[in-house]
C-alpha positions as CSV (number, residue, x, y, z in Angstrom):
1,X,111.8,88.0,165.5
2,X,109.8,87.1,162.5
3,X,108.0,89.5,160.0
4,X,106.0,88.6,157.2
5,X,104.0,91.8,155.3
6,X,102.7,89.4,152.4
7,X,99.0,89.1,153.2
8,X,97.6,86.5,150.6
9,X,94.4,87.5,148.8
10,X,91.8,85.4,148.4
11,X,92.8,84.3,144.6
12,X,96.5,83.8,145.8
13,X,95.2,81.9,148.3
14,X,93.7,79.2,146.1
15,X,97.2,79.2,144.2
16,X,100.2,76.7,145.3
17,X,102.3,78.4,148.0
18,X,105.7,78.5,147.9
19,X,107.4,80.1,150.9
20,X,110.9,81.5,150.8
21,X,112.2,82.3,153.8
22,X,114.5,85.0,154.8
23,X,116.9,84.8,157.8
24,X,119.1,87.5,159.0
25,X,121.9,86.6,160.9
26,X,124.1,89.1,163.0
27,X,124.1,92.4,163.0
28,X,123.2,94.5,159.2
29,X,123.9,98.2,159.3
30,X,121.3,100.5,157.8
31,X,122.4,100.5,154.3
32,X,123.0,96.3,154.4
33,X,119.1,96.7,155.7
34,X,117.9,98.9,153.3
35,X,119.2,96.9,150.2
36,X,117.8,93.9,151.9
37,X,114.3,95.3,152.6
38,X,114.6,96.4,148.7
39,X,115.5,93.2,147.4
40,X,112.7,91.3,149.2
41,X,110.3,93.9,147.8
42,X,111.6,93.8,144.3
43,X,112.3,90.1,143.7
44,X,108.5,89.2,145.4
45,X,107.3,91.6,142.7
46,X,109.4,90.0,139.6
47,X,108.3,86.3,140.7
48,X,104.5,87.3,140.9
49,X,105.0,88.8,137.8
50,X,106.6,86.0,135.7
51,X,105.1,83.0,137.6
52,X,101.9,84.7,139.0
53,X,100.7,80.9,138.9
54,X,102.2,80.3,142.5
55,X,101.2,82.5,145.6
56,X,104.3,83.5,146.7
57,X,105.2,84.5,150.3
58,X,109.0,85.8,151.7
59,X,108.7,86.5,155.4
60,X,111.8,87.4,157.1
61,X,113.5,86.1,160.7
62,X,116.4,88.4,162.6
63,X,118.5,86.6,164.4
64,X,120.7,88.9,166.0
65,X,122.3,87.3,168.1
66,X,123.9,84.8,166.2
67,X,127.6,85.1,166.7
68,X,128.8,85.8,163.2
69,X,132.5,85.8,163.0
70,X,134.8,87.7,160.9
71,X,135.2,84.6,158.7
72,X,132.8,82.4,159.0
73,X,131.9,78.8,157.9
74,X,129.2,78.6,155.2
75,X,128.1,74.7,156.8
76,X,127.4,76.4,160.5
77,X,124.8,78.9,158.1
78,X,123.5,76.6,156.3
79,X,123.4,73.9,159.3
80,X,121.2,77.3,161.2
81,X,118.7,78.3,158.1
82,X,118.3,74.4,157.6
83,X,117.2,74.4,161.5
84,X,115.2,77.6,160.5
85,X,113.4,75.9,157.3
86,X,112.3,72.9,159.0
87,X,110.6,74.6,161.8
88,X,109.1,77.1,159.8
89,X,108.0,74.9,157.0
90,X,109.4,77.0,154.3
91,X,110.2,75.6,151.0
92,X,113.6,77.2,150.6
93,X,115.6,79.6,153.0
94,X,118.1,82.3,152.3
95,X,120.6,83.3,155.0
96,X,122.1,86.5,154.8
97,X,125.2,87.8,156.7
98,X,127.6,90.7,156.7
99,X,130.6,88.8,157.0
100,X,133.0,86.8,154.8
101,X,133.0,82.9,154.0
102,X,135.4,80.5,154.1
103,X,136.1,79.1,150.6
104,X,137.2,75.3,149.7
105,X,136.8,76.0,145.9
106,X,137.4,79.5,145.3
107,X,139.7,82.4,146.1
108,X,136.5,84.2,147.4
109,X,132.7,83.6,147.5
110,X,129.8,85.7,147.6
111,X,127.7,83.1,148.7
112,X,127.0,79.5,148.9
113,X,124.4,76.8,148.6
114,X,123.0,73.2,149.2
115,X,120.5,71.6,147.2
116,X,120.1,69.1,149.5
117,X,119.6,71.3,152.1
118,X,117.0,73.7,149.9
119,X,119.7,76.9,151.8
120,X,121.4,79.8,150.5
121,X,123.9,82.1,152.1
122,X,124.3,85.8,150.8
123,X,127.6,87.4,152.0
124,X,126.5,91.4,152.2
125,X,130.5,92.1,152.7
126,X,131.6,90.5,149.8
127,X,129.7,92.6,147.5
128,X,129.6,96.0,149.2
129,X,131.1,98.6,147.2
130,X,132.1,100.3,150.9
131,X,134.9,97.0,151.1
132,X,136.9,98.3,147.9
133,X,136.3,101.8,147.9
134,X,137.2,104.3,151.2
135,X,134.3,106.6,150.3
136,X,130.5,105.7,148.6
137,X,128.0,107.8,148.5
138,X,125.0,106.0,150.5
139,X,122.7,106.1,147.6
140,X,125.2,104.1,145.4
141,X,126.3,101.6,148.0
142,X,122.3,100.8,148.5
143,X,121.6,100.3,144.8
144,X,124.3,98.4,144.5
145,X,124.1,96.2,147.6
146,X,120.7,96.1,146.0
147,X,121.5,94.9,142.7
148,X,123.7,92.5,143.6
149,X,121.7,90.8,146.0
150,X,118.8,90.5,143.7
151,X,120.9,88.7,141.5
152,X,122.6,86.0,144.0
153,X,119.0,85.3,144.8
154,X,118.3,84.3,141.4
155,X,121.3,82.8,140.6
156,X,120.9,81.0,143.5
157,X,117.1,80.3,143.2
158,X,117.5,79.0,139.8
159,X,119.7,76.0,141.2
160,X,116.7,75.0,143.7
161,X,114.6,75.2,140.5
162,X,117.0,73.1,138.7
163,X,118.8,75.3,136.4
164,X,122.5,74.7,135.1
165,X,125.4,77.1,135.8
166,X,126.0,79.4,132.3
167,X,129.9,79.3,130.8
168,X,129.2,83.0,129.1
169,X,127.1,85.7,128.1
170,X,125.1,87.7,131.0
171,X,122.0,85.1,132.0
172,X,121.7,85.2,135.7
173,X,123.0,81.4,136.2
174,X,126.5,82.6,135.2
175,X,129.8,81.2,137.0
176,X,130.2,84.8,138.4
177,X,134.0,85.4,138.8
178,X,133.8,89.0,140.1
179,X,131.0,91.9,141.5
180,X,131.6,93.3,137.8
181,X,129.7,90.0,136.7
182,X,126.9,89.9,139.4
183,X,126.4,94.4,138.1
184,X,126.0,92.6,133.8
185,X,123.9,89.8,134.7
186,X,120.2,89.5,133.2
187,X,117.0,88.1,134.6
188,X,115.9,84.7,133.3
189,X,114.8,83.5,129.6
190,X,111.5,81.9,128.6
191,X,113.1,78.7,128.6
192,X,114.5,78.9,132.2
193,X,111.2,80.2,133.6
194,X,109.5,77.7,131.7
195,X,111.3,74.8,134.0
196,X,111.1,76.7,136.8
197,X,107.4,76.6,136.4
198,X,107.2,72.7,136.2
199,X,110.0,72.5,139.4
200,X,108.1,74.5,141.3
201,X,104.6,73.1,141.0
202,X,106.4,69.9,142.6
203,X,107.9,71.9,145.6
204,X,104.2,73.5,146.4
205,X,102.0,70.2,146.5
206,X,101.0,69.1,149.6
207,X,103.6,67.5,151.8
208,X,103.4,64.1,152.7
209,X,103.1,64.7,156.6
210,X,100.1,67.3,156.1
211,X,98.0,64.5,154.8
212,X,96.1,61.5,156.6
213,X,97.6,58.8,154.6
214,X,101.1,59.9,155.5
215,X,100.6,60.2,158.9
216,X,99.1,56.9,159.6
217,X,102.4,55.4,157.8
218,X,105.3,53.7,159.2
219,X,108.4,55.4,159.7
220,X,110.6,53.6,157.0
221,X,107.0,53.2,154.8
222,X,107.1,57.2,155.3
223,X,110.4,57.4,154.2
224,X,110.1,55.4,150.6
225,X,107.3,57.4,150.1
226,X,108.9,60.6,150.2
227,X,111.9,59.8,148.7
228,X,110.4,58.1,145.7
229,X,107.9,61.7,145.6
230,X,111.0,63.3,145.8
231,X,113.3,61.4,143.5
232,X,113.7,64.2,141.1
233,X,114.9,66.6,144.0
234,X,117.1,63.9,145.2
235,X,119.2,62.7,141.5
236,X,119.2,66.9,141.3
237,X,121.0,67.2,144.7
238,X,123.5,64.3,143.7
239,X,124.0,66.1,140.6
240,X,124.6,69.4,142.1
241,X,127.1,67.5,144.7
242,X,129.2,65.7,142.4
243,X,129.9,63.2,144.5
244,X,132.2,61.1,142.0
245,X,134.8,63.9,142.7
246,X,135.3,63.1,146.3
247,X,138.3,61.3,145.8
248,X,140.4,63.8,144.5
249,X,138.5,66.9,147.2
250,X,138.9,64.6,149.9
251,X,142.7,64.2,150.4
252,X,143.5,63.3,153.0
253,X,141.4,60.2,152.9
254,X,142.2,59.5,149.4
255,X,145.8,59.5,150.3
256,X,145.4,57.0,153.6
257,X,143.3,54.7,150.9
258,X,145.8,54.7,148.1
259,X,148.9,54.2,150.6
260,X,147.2,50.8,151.9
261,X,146.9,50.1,148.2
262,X,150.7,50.7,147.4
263,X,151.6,48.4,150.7
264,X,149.2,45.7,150.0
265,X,150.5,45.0,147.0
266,X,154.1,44.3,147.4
267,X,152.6,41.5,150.9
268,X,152.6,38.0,149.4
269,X,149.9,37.0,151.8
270,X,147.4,40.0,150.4
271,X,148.1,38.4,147.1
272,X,147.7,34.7,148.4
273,X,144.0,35.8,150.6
274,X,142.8,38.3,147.6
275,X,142.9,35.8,144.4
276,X,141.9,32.4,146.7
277,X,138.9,34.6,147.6
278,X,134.9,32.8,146.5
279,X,133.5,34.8,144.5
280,X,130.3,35.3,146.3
281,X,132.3,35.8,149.8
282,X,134.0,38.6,147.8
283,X,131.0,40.5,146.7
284,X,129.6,39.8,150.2
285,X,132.4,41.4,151.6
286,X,132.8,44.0,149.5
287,X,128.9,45.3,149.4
288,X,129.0,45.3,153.4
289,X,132.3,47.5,152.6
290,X,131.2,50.2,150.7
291,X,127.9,50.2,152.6
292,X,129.7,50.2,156.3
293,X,131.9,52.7,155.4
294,X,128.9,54.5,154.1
295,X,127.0,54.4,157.2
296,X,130.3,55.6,159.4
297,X,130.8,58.1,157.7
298,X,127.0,59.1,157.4
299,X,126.8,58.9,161.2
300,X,130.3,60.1,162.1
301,X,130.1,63.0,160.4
302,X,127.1,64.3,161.6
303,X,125.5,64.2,158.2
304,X,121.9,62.7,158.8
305,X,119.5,65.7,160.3
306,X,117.3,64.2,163.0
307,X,113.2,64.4,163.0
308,X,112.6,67.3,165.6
309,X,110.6,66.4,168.6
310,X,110.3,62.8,167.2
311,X,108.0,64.3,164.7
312,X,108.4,63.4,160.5
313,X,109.4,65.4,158.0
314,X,109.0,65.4,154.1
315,X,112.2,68.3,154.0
316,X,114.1,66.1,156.7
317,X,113.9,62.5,154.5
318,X,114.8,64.4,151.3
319,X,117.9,65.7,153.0
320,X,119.1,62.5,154.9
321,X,118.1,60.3,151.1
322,X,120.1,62.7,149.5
323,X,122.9,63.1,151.9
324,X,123.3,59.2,152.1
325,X,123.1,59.1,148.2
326,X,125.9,61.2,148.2
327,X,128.2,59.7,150.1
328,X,127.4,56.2,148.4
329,X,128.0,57.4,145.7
330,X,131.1,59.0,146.9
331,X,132.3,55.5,148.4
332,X,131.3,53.6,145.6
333,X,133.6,55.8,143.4
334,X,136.8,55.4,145.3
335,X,136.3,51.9,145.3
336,X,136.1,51.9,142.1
337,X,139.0,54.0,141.2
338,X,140.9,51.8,143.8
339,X,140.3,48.4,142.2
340,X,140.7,49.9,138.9
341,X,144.5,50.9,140.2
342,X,145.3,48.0,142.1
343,X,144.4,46.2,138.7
344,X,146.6,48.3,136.4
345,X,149.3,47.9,138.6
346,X,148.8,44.2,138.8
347,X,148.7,43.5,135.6
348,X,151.5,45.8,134.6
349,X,153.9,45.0,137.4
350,X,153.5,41.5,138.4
351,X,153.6,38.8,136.2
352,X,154.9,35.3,135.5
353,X,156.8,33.2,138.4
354,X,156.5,36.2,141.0
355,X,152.4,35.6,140.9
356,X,152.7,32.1,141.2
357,X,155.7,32.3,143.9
358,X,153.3,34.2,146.3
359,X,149.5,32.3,145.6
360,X,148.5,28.9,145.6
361,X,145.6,29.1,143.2
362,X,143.5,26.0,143.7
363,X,142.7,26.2,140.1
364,X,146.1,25.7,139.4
365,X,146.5,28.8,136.3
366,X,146.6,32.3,137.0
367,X,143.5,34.1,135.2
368,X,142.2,37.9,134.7
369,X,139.7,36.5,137.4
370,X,142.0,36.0,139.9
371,X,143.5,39.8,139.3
372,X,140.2,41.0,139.4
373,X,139.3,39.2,142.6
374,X,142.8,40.6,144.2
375,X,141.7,44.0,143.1
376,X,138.6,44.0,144.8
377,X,139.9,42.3,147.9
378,X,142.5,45.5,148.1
379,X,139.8,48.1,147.4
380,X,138.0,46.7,149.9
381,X,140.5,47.6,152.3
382,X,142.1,50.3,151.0
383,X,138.3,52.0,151.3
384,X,138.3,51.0,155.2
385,X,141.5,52.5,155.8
386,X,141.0,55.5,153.8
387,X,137.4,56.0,155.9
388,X,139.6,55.9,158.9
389,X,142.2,58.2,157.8
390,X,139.5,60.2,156.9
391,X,138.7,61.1,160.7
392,X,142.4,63.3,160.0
393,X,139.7,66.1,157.8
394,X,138.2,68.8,159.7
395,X,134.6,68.3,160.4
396,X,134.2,71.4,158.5
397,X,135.9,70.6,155.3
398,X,134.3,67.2,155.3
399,X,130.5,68.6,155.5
400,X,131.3,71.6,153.4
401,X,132.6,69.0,150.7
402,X,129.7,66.9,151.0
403,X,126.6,69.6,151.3
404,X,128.1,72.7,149.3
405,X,127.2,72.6,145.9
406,X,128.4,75.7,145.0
407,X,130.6,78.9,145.8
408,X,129.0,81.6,143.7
């Protein structure tokens, strides 16, 4: 069921739109409703007030029968408001649920988002004074709920609008470590609205699809288009996801691709195949590397969100460019952090008679060459086998790591 009560005038009207959609998923009871109703009302108020230069629109979809469970994953939300978005062509969606989230980073969240995804969950249990109190009175809870909510949106708005997280003081892009924090925190400053303004005049021009020229383009001439349109969205979403940290988050793969490491390097042959290795054949081999085990993964875990109905979608490329960013980026990193290894180790470990022993350098000499050409032959395979072992983390964990910028 979808409402929307905003009824552009004809000044608005003439403004850029932005559209932020709200989804409800699961059952809210009346005083979850109430706060919700409130916060849509009150935060549609602030923005027109503060940036009346955009005509702003928040309609609202219940989804009711969306089996929310006691705990539940924030990717399968986010996965369902990014469904949501594209089919509604908002600009950003907000997904609210009365239950709690599973955490990878934090003891407890009150909500999570994806900048690549342009989604944010709101957890209504997590912040309910009802959960760590037996008695509330109604009006309390509401405010509260109220409160709270409004400033999760923000927080979490600010991040779509490119703002940075706050160490201290109360500004609304704080690291909130408790509901005492979300109860202190303050609207934004002149500075933050100020880039908020320039952010969001991008998000409301025209997209690509909407006009003639894109249309009549090819699929992949569609796809540079938009992602070079979108660049700024795209290096903000790799920011946001941190992808050089994937080797120590993802652990299981990390630890399949450093145990190859630690084997390869005590086999003569590896040693022997690694340092007789051409130097073009090598960076042949190890571009198609990083980039195979790019795609695999891509594919495998079911991070690339197809074009509905065959039909293209500005939203849809910036995802998938950012997405596949990521996990370049994320791949390029542990290779790098591989061959950096396997060379310390290498150059600390084996020396003299041993190295010559096992190789037959056709140069003759052993040189810092032929360690670094050993050290990117292991990577190479060390990242293969890692990729593999990878299969071992939950679905889950592996798209929550890649898509989840933040647990607030």
């Amino acid at each position: 069921m979808l409402e929307n009560d905003e009824r552009l005038t004809e000044p608005e009207a003439r403004r850029p739109p932005i559209e932020i959609g709200w989804v409800v998923v699961g059952k809210l009871d009346k005083e979850d409703q109430e706060a919700l109703t409130r916060v849509r009302e009150e935060v549609l108020a602030y923005l027109q007030r503060v940036l009346p230069g955009f005509a702003w629109s928040m309609p609202v979809v219940y989804h009711e029968d969306f089996a929310v469970e006691a705990r539940q994953e924030p990717i399968e939300l986010l996965d369902h408001g990014l469904a949501e978005r594209d089919q509604q062509r908002w600009d950003f969606v907000f997904v609210v649920a009365s239950t709690a989230l599973v955490t990878r980073y934090k003891p407890q969240a009150f909500g999570a988002l994806s900048r690549a995804y342009g989604v944010a969950i709101l957890s209504t249990m997590s912040i309910d004074p009802k959960a760590r109190r037996k008695t509330v009175e109604r009006s309390v809870r509401v405010d509260r709920m109220a409160a709270r909510l409004q400033t999760l949106f923000f927080h979490s708005l600010g991040h779509f609008g490119g703002l940075d997280n706050r160490e201290q003081g109360r500004n609304v892009m704080l690291d909130y470590s408790s509901v005492l924090d979300l109860d202190r925190a303050e609207r934004y400053s002149e500075q933050q609205l100020e880039c908020l303004r320039t952010r969001f005049q991008t998000v409301a021009d025209r997209r690509l699809e909407e006009s003639l020229q894109g249309r009549q383009r090819q699929t992949a001439v569609f796809y540079a288009h938009a992602a070079l349109l979108n660049h700024r969205e795209i290096r903000s979403a790799i920011w946001e996801a941190k992808p050089w940290e994937f080797p120590f988050r993802y652990s299981r793969q990390t630890a399949a691709a450093f145990s190859t490491l630690m084997i390869l390097l005590l086999t003569a042959e590896v040693w022997d195949l690694g340092m007789g290795q051409h130097p073009v054949a090598l960076g042949v081999i190890t571009t198609s590397i990083v980039l195979g085990t790019t795609f695999y993964t891509f594919l495998r875990r079911r991070l690339y969100v197809p074009n509905p109905h065959g039909r293209r979608r500005e939203q849809i490329v910036v995802t998938n460019v950012a997405a596949f960013a990521i996990v370049l980026t994320g791949m390029l990193t542990t290779f790098l952090l591989l061959a950096g290894l396997s060379l310390l180790l290498e150059m600390t470990f084996f020396q003299g008679t041993i190295v010559h022993d096992w190789t037959e350098s056709p140069e003759g000499t052993i040189t810092l060459r032929h360690y670094f050409r050993l050290s990117a032959f292991i990577a190479s395979v060390g990242l293969v086998i890692g990729v593999l072992g990878g299969n071992f983390e939950g679905e889950h964990h592996y798209r929550h790591i890649t898509f989840v910028d933040e647990e607030i």
